[in-house]
C-alpha positions in Angstrom: -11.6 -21.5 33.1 -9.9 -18.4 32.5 -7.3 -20.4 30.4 -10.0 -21.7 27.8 -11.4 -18.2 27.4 -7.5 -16.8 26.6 -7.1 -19.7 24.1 -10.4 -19.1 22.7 -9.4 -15.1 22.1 -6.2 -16.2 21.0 -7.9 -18.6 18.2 -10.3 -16.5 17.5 -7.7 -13.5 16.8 -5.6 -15.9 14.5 -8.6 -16.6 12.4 -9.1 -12.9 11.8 -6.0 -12.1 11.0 -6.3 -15.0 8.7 -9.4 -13.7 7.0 -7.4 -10.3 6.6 -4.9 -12.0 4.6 -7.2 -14.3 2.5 -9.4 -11.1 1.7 -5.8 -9.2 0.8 -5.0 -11.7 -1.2 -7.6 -12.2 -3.2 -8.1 -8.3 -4.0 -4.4 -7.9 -5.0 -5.3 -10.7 -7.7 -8.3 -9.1 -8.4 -6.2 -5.5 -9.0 -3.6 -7.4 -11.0 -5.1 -9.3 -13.1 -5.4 -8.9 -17.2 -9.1 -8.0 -18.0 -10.9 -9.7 -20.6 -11.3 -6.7 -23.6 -15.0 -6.1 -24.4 -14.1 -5.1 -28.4 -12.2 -8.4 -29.1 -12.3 -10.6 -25.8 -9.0 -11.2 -25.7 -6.7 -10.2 -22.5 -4.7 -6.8 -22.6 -3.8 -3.9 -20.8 -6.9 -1.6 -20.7 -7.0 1.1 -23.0 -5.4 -0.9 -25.7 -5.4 0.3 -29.3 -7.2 -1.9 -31.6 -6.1 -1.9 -35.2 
């Protein structure tokens, strides 16, 4: 029994640390990603002059 429960931590550890790097992931891609411009909608830096 006390081998099921150590596999069971063990899984459930790995799917943490999983979630961790899904949740990274997806917020470097949300950091780095071009925004969509409000003035003209196109995608640009922010703060982009418009002529």
């Amino acid at each position: 029994m006390t081998v099921i429960y150590a596999l069971l931590a063990l899984a459930l550890g790995m799917a943490a640390g999983l979630v961790v790097i899904v949740i990274d992931e997806f917020r470097w891609e949300a950091r780095n990603r071009l925004p969509r411009c409000t003035t003209c909608g196109e995608l640009h830096r922010r703060h982009a002059a418009h002529r």
